[in-house]
Residue, then its C-alpha position, 0 to 999 in steps of 0.5 A: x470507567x477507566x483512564x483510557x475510556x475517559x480520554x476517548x470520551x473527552x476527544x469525541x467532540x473534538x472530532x468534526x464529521x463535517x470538517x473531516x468530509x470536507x477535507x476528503x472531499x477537497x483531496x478527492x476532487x483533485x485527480x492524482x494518478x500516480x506519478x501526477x499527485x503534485x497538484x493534490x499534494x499542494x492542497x493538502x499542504x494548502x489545508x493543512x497550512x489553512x489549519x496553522x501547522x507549520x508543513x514541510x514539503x520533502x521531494x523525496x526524489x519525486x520533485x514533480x509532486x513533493x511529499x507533505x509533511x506536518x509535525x505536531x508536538x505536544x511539548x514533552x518528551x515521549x514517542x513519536x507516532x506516524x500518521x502516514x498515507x498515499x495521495x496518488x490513484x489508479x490510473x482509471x477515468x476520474x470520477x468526481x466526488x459525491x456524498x449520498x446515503x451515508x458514502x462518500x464516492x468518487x476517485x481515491x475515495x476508497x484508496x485513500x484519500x479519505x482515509x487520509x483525511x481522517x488522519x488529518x482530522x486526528x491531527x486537528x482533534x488532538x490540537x484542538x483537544x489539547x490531548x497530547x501531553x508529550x511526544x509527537x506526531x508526525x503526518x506525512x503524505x506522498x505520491x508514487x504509491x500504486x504500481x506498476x505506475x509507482x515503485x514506493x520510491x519517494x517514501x522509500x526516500x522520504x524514510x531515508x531522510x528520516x521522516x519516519x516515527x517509532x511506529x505507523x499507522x496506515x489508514x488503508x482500507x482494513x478495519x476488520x482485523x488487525x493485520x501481523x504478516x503479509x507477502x511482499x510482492x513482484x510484478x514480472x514480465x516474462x518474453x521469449x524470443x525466437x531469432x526468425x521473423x513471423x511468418x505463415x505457418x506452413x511456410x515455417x523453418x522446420x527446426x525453428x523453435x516454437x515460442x508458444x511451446x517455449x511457453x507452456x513448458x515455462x507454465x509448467x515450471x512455474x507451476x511446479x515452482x507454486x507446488x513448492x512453495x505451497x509446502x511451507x505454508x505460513x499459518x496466517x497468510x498462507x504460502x508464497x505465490x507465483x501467478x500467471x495472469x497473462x499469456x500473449x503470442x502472435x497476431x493470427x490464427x495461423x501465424x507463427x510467432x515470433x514472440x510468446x509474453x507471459x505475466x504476473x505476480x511472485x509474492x513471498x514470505x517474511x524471511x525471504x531474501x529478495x535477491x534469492x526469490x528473484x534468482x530462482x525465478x531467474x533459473x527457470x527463465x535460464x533453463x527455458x532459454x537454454x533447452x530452446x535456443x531463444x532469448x528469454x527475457x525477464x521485467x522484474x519489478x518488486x513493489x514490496x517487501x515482506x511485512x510482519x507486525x512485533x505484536x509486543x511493540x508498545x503500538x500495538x497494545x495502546x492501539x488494542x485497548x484504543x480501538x476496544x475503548x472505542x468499538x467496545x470489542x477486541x480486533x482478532x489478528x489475520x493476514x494483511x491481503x494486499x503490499x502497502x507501505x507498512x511493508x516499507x516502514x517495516x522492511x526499510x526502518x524496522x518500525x511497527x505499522x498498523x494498516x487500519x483504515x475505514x470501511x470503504x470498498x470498490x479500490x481500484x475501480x470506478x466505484x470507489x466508497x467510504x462509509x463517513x460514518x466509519x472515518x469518524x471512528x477512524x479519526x477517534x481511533x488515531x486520536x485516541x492511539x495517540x495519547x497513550x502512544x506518545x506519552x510512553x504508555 
């Protein structure tokens, strides 16, 4: 049995499934859309100030729910790991929570209160162990994190203010594949706009622009745009996207329009300079305004950039041979599917994230679970991540 796997065994205990389910619980049964997370932040903070840390209350710009914060050393020298996560939902009716057969439900549950509680548990195991011989951790939670309601803002701020460690672990709900490259991403909201009321159709202007027309030749550039990008192709996470989800114009049958709404998504590579992926956007929209003499206007929201993981970084070693000290196995390398906040710490401080959470299903739904079982191993993985991390292993 080697060093690794004898620490693994010596925190098992310290992991207390029934404190951890309280814990999500008690984050669960606060609702938190985003933008409205102060009242859950303030009973984390509360828990954690229940537990003896010493917590830290940042705004980060957000002064209507300040981020929380906990450093925990264990007094010698040694790296700094982060245990980061979003305490903000989708906004969708609440759903109370609920444990039954194994699961645990109701708003967040998913994404990701548990997940972070789990990350709190870690916390408390290493503590309580007294398993962390030298470096530090840093836990740190915020609101602001679900678009379109939130931008990632506030940690945004909160890394400028430097509440950011060497590397991140991110309890988002992925346990099956240890994500190395993935997509940044945009919301746009494309309206064009002819001069003229809406009127009947046959009472119509005879050379007044169609805005519905406008519309399907900006389809058709769009999708020639996706062509494009669907020729450099990234081996792991696939091409670069543009989307159309949403296509709106007139209020009858027989009206013609004054407006035609499209939207959706812009998703591109690592390496991609953002300002350009948004101006050859912008090009298409030019062109389409020019050749039908109308306005063209353009929402362009970015939620994230580009995310890629150094698989030499000193992170990600401890964390394979941790997760396979645990799980008994190797986790294979892939794609990460979604933008979360690990794009953030990569893009904006250049530190290794891994986005490693629970199984857990129904995100951004009304049928939101966590397998309980799954955040007690989550809760050991952080742990154990941690005492060959920090230390300088």
């Amino acid at each position: 049995m080697n060093a690794l796997t004898l620490t693994s065994e010596r925190l098992r205990p310290f992991v207390d499934r029934r404190r951890l389910v309280d814990t999500a619980f008690r984050l669960i049964e606060v609702p938190s859309r985003t933008g409205e997370a102060g009242a859950v932040s303030d009973r984390l903070a509360d828990i954690l100030t229940e537990d003896g840390f010493q917590v830290e209350r940042p705004e980060g710009g957000h002064a209507a729910a300040p981020a929380v914060a906990v450093r925990f050393g264990g007094g010698g020298p040694g790296r700094v790991l982060q245990f980061d996560g979003h305490l903000d939902t989708v906004h969708l009716p609440f759903v109370p929570p609920r444990e039954e057969k194994g699961k645990l439900l109701g708003s967040g549950s998913a994404d990701m209160k548990a997940g972070l509680a789990a990350a709190v548990e870690a916390l408390r195991t290493l503590r309580d162990a007294d398993a962390l011989p030298g470096g530090s951790i840093l836990l740190t939670a915020h609101d602001l994190h679900e678009a379109p309601w939130g931008d990632g803002s506030q940690l945004d701020r909160l890394i400028a203010e430097g509440y950011v460690g060497d590397a991140v672990l991110i309890p988002e709900p992925l346990h099956d594949v240890l994500p190395v490259v993935g997509k940044g991403s945009a919301t746009w909201k494309v309206t064009l706009r002819r001069d003229g009321p809406p009127v009947h159709e046959v009472m119509r202007p005879e050379h007044e622009p169609s805005v519905i027309a406008a519309g399907a030749v900006l389809v058709a550039r769009l999708a020639g745009l996706s062509a494009r990008l669907a020729a450099d192709a990234d081996p792991i996470c696939g091409p670069a996207t543009v989307f159309i989800g949403q296509i709106h114009s007139g209020e009858i049958f027989n009206q013609y329009p004054q407006d035609c709404t499209l939207e959706g998504t812009r998703r591109w590579l690592p390496g991609a300079e953002i300002g350009a992926v948004r101006r050859e956007f912008q090009d298409i929209l030019d062109a389409i305004a020019h050749d039908w003499y109308m306005t063209v206007a353009c929402e362009w929201r970015p939620i994230r950039d580009a995310f890629s993981l150094d698989q030499a970084d000193a992170l990600v070693s401890n964390f394979r041979r941790s997760y396979e000290a645990i799980a008994g196995g190797s986790l294979a390398t892939g794609p990460k599917p979604f933008v979360d906040d690990g794009n953030s710490f990569w893009a904006n401080a250049g530190v290794a994230a891994i986005t490693h959470g629970p199984i857990a299903g129904g995100q951004h739904t009304l049928n939101e679970w966590v397998d309980v079982d799954d955040l007690v191993r989550v809760a050991h993985l952080y742990a154990l991540t941690a005492t060959a991390y920090c230390a300088g292993g």
